[in-house]
PDB file with SEQRES, HELIX, SHEET and CRYST1 records, atoms N, CA, C and O in Angstrom:
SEQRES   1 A   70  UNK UNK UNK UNK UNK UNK UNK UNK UNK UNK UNK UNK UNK          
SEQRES   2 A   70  UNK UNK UNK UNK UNK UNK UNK UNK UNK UNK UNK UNK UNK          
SEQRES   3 A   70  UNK UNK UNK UNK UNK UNK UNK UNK UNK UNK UNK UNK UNK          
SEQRES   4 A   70  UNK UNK UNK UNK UNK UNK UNK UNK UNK UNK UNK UNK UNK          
SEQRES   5 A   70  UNK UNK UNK UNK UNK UNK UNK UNK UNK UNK UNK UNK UNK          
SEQRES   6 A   70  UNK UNK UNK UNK UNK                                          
HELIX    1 AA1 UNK A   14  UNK A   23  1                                  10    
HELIX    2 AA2 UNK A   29  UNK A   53  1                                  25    
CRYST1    1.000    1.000    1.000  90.00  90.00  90.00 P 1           1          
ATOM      1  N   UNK A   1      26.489  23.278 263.961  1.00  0.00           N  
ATOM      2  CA  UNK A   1      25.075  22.994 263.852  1.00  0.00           C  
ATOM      3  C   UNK A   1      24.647  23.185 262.404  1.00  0.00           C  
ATOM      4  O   UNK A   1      25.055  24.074 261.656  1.00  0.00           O  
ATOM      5  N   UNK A   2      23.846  22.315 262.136  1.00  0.00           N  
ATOM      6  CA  UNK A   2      23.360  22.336 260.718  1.00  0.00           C  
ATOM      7  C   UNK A   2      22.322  23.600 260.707  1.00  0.00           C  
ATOM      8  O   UNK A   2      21.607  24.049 261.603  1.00  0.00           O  
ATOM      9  N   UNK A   3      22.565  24.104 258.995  1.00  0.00           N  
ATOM     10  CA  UNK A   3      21.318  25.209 259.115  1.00  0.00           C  
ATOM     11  C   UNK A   3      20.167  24.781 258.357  1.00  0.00           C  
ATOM     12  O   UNK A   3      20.415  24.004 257.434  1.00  0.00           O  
ATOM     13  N   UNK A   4      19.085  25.079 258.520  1.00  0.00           N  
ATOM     14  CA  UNK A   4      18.235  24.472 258.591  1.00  0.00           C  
ATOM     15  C   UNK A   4      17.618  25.207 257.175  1.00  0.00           C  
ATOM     16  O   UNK A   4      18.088  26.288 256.821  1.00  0.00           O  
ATOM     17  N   UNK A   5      16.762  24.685 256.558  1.00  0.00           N  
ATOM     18  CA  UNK A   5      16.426  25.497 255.088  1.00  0.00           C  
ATOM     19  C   UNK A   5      15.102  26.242 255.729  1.00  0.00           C  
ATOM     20  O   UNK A   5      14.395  25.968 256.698  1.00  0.00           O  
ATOM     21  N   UNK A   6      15.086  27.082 254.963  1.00  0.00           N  
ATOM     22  CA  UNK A   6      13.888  28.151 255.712  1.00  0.00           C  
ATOM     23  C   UNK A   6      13.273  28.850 254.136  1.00  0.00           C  
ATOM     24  O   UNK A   6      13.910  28.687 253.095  1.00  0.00           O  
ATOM     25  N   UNK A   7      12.322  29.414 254.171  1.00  0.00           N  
ATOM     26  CA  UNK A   7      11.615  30.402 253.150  1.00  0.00           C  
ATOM     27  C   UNK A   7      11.640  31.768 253.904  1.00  0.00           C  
ATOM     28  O   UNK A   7      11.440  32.039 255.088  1.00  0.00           O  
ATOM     29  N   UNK A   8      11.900  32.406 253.006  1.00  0.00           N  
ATOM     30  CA  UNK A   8      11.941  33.936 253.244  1.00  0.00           C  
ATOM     31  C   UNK A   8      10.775  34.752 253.106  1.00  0.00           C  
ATOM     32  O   UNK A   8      10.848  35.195 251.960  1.00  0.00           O  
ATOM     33  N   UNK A   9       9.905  35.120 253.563  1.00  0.00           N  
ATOM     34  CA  UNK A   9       8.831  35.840 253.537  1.00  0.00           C  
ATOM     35  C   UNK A   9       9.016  37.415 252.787  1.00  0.00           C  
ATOM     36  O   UNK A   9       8.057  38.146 252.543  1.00  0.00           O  
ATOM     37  N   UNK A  10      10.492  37.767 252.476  1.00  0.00           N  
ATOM     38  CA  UNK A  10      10.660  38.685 251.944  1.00  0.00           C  
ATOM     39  C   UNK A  10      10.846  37.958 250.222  1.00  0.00           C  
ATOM     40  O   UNK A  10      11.462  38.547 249.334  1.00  0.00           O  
ATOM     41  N   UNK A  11      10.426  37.108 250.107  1.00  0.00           N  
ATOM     42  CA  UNK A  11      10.935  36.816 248.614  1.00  0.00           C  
ATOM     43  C   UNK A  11       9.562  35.842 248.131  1.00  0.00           C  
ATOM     44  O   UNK A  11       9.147  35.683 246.983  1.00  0.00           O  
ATOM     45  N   UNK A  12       9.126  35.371 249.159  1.00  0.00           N  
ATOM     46  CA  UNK A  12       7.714  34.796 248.766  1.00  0.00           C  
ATOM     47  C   UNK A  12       6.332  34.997 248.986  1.00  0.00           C  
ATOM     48  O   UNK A  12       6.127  35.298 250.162  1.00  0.00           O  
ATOM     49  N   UNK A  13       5.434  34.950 248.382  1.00  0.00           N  
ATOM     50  CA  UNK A  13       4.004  35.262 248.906  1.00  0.00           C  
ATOM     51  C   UNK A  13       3.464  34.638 250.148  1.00  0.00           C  
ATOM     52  O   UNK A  13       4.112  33.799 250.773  1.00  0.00           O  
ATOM     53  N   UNK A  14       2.444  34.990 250.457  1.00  0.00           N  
ATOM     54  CA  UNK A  14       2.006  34.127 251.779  1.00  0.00           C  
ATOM     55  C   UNK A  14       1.348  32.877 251.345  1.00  0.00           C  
ATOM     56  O   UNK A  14       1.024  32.020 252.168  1.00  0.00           O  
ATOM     57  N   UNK A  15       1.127  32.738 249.995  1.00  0.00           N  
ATOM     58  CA  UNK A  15       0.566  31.590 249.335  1.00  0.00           C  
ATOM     59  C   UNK A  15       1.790  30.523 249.241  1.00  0.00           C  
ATOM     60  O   UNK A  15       1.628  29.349 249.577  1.00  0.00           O  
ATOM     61  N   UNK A  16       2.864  30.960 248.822  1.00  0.00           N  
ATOM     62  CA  UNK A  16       3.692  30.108 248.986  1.00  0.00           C  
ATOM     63  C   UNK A  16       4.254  29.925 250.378  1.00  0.00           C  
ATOM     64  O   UNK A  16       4.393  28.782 250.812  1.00  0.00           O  
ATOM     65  N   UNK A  17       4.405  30.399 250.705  1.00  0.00           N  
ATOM     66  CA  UNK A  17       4.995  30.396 252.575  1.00  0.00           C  
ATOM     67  C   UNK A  17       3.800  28.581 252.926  1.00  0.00           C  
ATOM     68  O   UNK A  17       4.101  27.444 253.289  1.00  0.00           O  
ATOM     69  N   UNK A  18       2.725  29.137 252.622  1.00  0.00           N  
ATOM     70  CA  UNK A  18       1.552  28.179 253.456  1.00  0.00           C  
ATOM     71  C   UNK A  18       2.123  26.848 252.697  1.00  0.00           C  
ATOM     72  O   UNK A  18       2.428  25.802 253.270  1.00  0.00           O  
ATOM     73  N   UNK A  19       2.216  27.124 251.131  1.00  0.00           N  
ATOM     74  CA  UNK A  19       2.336  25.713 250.440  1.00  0.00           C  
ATOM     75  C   UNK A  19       3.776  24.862 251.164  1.00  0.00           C  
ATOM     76  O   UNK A  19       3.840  23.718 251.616  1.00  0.00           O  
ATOM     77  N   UNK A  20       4.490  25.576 251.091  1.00  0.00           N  
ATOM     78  CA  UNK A  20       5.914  25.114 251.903  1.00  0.00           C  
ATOM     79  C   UNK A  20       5.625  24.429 253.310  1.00  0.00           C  
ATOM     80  O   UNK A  20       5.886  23.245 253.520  1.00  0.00           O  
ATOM     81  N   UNK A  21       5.158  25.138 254.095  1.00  0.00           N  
ATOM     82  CA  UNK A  21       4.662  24.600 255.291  1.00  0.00           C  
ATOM     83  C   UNK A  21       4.167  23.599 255.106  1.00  0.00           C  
ATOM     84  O   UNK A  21       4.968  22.681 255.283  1.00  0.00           O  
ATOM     85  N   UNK A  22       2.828  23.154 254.714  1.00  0.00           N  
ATOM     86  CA  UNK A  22       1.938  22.003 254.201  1.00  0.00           C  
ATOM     87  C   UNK A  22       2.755  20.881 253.651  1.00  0.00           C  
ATOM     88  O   UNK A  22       2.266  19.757 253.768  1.00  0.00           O  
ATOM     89  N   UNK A  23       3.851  20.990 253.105  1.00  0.00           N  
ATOM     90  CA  UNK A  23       4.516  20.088 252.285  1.00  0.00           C  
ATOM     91  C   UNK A  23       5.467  19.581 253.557  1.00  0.00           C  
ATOM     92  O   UNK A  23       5.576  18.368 253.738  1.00  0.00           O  
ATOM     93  N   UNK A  24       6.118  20.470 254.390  1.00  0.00           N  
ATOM     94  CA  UNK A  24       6.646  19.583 255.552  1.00  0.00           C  
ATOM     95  C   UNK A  24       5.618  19.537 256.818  1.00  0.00           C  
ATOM     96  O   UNK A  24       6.289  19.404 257.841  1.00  0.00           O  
ATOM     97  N   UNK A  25       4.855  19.571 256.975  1.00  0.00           N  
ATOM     98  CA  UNK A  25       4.187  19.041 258.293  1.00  0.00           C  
ATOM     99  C   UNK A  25       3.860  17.437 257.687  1.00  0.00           C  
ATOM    100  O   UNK A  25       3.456  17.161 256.557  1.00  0.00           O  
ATOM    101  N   UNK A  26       4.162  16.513 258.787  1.00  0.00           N  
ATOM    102  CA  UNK A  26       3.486  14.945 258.634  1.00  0.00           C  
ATOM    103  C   UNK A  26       1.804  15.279 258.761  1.00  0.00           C  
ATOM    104  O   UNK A  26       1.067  14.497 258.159  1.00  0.00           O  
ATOM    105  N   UNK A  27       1.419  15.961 259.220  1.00  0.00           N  
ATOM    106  CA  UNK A  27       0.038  15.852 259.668  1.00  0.00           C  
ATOM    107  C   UNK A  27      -0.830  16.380 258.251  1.00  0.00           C  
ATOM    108  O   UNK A  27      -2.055  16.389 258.128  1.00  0.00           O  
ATOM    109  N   UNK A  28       0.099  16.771 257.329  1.00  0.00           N  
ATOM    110  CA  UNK A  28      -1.124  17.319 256.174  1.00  0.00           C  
ATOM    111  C   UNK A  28      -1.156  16.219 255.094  1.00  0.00           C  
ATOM    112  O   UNK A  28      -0.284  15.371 254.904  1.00  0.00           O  
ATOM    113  N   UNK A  29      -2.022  16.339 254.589  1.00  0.00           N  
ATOM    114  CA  UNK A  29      -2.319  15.625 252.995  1.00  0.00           C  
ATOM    115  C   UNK A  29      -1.565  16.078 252.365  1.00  0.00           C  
ATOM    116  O   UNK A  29      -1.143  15.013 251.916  1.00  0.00           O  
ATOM    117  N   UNK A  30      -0.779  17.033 251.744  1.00  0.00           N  
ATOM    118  CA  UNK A  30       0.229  17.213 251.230  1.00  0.00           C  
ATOM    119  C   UNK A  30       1.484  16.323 250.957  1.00  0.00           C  
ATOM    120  O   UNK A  30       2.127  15.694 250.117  1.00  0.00           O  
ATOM    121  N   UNK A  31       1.360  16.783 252.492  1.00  0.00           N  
ATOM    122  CA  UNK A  31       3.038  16.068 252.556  1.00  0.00           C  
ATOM    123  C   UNK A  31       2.984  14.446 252.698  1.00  0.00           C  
ATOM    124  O   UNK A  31       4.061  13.851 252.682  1.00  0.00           O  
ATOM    125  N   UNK A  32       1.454  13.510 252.873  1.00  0.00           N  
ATOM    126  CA  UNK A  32       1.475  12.751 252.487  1.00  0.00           C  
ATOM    127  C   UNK A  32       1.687  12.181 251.005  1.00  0.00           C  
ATOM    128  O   UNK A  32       2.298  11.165 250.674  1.00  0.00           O  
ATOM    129  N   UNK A  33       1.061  13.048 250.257  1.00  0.00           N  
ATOM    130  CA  UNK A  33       1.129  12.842 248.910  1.00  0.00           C  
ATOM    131  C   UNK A  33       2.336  13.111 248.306  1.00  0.00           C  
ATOM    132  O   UNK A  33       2.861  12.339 247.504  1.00  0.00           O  
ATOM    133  N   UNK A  34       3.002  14.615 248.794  1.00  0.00           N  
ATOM    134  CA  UNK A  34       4.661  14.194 248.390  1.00  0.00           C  
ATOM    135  C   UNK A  34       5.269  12.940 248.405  1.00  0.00           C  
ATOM    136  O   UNK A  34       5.848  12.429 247.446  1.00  0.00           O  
ATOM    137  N   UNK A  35       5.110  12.402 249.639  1.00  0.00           N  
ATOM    138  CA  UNK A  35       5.967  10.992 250.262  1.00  0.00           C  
ATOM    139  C   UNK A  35       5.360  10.145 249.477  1.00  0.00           C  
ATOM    140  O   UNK A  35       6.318   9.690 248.853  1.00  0.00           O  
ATOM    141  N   UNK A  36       4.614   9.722 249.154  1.00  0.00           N  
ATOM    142  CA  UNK A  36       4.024   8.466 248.157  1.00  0.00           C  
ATOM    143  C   UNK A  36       4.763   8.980 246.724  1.00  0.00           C  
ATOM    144  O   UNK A  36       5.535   8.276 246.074  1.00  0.00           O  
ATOM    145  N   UNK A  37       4.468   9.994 246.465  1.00  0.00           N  
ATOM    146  CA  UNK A  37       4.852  10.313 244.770  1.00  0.00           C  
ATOM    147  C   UNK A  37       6.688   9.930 245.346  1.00  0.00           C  
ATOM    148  O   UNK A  37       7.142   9.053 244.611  1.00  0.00           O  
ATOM    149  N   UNK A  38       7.516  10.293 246.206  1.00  0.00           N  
ATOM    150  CA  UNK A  38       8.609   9.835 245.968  1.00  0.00           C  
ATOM    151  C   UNK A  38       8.986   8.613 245.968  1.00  0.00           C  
ATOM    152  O   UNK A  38       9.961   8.132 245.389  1.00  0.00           O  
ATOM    153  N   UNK A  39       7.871   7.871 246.907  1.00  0.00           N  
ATOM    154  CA  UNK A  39       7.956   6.815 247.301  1.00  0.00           C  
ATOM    155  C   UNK A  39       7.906   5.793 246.144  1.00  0.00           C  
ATOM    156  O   UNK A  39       8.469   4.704 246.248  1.00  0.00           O  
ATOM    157  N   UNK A  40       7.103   6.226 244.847  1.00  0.00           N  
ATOM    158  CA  UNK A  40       6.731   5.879 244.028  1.00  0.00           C  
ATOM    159  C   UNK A  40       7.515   6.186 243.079  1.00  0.00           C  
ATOM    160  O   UNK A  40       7.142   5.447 242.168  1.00  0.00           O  
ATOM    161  N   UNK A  41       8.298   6.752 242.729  1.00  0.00           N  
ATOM    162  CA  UNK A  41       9.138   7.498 242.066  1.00  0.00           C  
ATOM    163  C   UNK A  41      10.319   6.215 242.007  1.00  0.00           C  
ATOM    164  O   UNK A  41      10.591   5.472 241.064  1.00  0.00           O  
ATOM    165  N   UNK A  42      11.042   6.282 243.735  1.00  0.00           N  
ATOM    166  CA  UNK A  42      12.182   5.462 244.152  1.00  0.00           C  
ATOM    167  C   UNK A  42      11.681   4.138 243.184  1.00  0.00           C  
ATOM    168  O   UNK A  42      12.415   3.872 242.232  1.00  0.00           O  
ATOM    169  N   UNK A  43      10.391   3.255 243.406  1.00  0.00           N  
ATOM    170  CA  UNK A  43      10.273   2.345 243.610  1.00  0.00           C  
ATOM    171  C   UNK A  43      10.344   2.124 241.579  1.00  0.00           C  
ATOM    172  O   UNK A  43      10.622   1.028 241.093  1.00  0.00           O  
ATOM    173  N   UNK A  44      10.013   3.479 240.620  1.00  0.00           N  
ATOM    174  CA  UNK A  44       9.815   2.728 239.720  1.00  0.00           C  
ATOM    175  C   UNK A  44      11.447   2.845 239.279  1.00  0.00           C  
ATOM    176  O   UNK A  44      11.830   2.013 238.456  1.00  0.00           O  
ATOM    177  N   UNK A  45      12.506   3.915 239.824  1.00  0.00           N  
ATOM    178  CA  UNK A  45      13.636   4.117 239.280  1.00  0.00           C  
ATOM    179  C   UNK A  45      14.111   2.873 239.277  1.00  0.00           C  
ATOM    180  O   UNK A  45      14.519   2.349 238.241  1.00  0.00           O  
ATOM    181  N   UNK A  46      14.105   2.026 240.907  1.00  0.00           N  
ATOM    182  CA  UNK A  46      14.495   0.701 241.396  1.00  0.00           C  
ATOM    183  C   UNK A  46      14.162  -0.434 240.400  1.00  0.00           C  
ATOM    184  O   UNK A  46      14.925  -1.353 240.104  1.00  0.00           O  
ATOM    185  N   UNK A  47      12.888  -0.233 239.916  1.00  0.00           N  
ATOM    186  CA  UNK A  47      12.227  -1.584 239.011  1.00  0.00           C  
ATOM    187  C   UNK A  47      13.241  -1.351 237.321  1.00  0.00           C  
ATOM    188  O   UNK A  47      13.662  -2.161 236.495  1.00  0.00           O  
ATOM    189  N   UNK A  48      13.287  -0.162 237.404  1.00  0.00           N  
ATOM    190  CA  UNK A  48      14.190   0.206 235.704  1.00  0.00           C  
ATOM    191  C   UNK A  48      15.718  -0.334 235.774  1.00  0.00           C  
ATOM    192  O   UNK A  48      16.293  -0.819 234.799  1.00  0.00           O  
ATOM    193  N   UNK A  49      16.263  -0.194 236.982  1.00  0.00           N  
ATOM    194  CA  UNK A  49      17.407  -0.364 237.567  1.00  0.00           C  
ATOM    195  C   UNK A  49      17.487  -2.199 236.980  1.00  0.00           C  
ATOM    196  O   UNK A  49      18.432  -2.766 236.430  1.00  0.00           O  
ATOM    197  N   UNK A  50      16.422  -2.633 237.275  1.00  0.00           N  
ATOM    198  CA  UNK A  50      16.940  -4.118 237.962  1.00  0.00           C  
ATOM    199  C   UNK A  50      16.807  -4.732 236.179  1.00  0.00           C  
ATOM    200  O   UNK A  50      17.492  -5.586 235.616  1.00  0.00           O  
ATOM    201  N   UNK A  51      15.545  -3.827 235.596  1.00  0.00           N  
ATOM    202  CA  UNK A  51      15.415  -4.583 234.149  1.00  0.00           C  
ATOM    203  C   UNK A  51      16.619  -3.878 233.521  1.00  0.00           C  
ATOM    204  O   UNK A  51      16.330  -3.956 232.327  1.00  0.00           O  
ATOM    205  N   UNK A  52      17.741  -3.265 233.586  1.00  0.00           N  
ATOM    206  CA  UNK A  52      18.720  -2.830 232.552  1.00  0.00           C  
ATOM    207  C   UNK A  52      19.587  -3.819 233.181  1.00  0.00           C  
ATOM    208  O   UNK A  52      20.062  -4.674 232.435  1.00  0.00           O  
ATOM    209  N   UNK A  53      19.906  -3.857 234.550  1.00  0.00           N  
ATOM    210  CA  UNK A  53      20.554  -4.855 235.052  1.00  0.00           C  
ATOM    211  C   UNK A  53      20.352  -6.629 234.675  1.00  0.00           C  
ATOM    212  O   UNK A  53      21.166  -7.472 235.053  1.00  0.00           O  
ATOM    213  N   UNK A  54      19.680  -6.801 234.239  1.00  0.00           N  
ATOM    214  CA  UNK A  54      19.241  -8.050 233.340  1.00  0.00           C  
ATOM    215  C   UNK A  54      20.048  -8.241 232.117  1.00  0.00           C  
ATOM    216  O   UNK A  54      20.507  -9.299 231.686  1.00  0.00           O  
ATOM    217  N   UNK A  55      20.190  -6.545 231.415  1.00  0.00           N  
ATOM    218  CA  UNK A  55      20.803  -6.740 229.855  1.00  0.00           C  
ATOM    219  C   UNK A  55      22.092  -6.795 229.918  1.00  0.00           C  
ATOM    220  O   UNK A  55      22.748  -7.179 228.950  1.00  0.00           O  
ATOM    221  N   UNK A  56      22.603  -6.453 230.963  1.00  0.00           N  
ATOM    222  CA  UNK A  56      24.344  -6.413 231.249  1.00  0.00           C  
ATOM    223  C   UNK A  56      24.663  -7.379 231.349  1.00  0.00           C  
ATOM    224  O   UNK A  56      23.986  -8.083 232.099  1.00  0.00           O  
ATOM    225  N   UNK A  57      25.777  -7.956 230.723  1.00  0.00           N  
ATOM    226  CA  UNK A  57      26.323  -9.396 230.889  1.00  0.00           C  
ATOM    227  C   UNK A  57      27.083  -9.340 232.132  1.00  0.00           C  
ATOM    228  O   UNK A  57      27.663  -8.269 232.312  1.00  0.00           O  
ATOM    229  N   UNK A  58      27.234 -10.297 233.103  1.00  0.00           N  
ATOM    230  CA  UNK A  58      28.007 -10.750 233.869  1.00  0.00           C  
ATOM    231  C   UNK A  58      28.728 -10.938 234.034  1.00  0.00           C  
ATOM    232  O   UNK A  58      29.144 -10.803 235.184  1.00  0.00           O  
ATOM    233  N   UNK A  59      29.696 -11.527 232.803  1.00  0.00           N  
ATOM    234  CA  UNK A  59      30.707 -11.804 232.713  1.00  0.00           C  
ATOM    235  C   UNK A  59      31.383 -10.905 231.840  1.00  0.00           C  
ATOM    236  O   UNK A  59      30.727 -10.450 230.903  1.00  0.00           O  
ATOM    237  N   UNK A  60      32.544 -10.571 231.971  1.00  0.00           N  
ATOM    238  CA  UNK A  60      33.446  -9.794 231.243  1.00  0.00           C  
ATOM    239  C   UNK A  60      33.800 -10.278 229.394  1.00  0.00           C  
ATOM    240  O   UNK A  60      34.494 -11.278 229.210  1.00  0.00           O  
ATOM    241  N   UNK A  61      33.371  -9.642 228.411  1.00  0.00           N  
ATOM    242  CA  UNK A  61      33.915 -10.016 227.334  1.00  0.00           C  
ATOM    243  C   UNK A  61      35.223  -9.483 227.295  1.00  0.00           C  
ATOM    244  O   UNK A  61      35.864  -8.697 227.992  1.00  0.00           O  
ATOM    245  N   UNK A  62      35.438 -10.176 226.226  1.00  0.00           N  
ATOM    246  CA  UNK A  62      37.099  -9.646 225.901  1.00  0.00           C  
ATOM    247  C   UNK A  62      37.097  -9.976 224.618  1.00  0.00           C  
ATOM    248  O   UNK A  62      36.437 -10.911 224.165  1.00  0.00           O  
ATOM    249  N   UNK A  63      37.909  -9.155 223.885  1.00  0.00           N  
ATOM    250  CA  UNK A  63      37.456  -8.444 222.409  1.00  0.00           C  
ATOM    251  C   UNK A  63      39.131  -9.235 222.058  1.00  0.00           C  
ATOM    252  O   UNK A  63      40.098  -9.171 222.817  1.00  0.00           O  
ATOM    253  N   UNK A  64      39.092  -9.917 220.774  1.00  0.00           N  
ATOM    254  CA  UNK A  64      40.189  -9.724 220.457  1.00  0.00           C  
ATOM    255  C   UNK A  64      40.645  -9.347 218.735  1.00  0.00           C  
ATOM    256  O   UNK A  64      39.782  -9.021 217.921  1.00  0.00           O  
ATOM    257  N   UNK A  65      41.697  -9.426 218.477  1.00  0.00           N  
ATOM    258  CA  UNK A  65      42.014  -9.023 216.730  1.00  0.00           C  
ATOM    259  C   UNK A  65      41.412  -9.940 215.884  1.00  0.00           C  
ATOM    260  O   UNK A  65      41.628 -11.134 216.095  1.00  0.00           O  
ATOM    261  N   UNK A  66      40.607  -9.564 214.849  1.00  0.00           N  
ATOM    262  CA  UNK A  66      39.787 -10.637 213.936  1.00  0.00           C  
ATOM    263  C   UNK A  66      40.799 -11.190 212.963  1.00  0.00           C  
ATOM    264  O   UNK A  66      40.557 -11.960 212.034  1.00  0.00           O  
ATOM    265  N   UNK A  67      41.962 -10.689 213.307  1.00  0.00           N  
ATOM    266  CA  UNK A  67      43.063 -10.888 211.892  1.00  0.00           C  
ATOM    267  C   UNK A  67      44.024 -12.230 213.038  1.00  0.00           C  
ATOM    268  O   UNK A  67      44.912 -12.863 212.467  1.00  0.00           O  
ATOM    269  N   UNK A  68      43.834 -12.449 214.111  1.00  0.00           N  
ATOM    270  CA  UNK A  68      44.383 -13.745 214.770  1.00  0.00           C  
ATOM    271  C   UNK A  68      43.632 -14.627 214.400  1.00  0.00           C  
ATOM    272  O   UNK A  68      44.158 -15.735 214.508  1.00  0.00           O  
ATOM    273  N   UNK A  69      42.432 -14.647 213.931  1.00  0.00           N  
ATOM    274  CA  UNK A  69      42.118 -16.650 213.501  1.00  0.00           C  
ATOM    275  C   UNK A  69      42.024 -17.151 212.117  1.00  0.00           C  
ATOM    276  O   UNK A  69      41.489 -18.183 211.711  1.00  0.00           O  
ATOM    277  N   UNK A  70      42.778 -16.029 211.332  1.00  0.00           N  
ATOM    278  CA  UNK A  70      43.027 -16.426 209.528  1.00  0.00           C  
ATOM    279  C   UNK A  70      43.966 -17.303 210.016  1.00  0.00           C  
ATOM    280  O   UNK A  70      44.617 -18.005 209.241  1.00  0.00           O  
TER     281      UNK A  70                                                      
END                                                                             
């Protein structure tokens, strides 16, 4: 069985305990706003992805000795 990630109440405040909570319940504004900021995140890594993928050539160069076409 998988273990499950948990916060320790011996190592955190009750301020953080609550923030943790809030961040995984679906039902809070929080954890909506997490999910968009990643969501948003993915989507601009994806858009950077595709414009570097543009500068890469396709085809394979191949390099050869500049002293073969004297």
């Amino acid at each position: 069985m998988a273990k499950k990630k948990v916060v320790s109440s011996k190592t955190h405040t009750q301020a953080q305990l609550n923030d943790y909570a809030n961040q995984h319940n679906p039902n809070n504004k929080a954890y909506k706003a997490r999910m968009a900021n990643a969501k948003a995140k993915k989507k601009k890594k994806l858009s950077e992805l595709a414009f570097y993928s543009e500068l890469v050539p396709t085809e394979p160069m191949y390099y050869s000795n500049p002293y073969d076409f004297d």
